[in-house]
N, C-alpha and C positions, 0 to 999 in steps of 0.2 A: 504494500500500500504506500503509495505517494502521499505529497500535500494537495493533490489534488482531488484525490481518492477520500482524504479525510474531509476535505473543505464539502464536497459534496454530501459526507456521510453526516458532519454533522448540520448542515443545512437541512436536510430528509430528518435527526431526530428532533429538530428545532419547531419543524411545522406538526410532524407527527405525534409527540408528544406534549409541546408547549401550547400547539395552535398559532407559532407567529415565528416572522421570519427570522432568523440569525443574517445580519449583514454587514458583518465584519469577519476576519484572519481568523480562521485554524488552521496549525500549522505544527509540527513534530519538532521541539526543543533538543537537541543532543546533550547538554548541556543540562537538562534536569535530572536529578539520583535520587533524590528524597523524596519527592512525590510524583501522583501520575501524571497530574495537569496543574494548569498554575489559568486563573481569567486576569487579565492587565485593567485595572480601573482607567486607567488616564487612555488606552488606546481601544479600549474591549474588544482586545482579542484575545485569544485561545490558545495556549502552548499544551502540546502534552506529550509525555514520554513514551517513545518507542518500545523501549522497555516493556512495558507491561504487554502491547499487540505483543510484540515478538516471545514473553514467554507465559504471559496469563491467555492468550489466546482476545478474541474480536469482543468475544462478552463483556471481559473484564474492562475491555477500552469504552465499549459504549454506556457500559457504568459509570464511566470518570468523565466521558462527555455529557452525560445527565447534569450529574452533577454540575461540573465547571456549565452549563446552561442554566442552572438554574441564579449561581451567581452572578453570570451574565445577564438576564430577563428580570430578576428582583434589583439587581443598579439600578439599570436602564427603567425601572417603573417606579425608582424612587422607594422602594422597601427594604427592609430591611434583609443584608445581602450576604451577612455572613456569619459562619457556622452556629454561634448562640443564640443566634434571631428565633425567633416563633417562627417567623414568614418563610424562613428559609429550608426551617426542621419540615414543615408542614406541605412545601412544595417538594422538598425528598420523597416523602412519604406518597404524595398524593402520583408522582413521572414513575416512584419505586427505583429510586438513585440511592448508592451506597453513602453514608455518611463521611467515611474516611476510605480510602481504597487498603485492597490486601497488599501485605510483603512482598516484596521479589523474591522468589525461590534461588535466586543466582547473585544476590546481592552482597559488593564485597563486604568484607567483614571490616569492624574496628580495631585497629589496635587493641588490646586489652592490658598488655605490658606497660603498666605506667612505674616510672623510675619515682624512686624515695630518695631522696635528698636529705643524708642526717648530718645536722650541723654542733657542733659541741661549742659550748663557752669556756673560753681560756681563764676566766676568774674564777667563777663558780662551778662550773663543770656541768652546767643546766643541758641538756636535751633536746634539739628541735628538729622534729620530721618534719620535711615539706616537700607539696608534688614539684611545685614549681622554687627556680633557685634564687638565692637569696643574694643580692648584691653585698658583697663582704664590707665594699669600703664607706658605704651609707649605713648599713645598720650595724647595731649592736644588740647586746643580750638586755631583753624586757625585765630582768630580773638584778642584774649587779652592775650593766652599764657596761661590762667586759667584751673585751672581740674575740666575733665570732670566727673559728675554722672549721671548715668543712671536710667530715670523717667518711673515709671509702670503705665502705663496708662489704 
């Protein structure tokens, strides 16, 4: 499926299911990893990830195109347009659009490996783990005013 392919399919769910036209850009973002679609307030158009056609299958796409329609049509009507709204929970329910989209079954993973940074006080000999590291020549120890060196553990 092209952008041409998509601009047509979601025009056809815009009348079919909203009853009104879609007349503006859909179009396949490469660039998206965290969600399926994204609606642009200031241009209303329509990005949405490849990703999910390519491994949730057409279902899962034209559930993300419900959706990003439905924040598209409550903008543009001046209602309320996104996720905590009444008007919006109500038009999911009413088109039968998913409120959030599923996982990527193929989605990379996070790092999980976060480094511990343990710093000792040359005074008092106080203790301080930290994820993130600690500029030696600006701070000292919270507790005796001592400098701090940083212990390899």
């Amino acid at each position: 499926m092209d952008n041409q392919d998509l601009q047509k399919l979601v025009e056809d769910i815009s009348l079919r299911f909203f009853n009104k036209p879609f007349r503006h850009i859909a179009f396949f973002n490469s660039r998206l990893r965290t969600t399926g679609g994204r609606y642009m307030l200031k241009s209303h158009d329509i990005e949405l990830n490849r990703s999910y056609l390519e491994q949730l299958g057409e279902q899962e796409l034209i559930g993300i195109i419900k959706h990003e329609l439905c924040h598209y049509h409550l903008h543009l009507e001046g209602k309320g347009y996104q996720h905590r709204d009444h008007d919006f929970k109500a038009l999911l329910k009413q088109v039968d659009a998913p409120r959030f989209c599923s996982t990527l079954p193929n989605r990379p993973e996070k790092k999980s490996s976060t480094t511990i940074r343990v710093y000792k006080c040359s005074g008092c000999s106080q203790l301080y783990r930290r994820k993130r590291r600690i500029d030696l020549s600006r701070f000292v120890c919270g507790k005796c005013r001592g400098k701090l060196v940083e212990i390899h553990v």
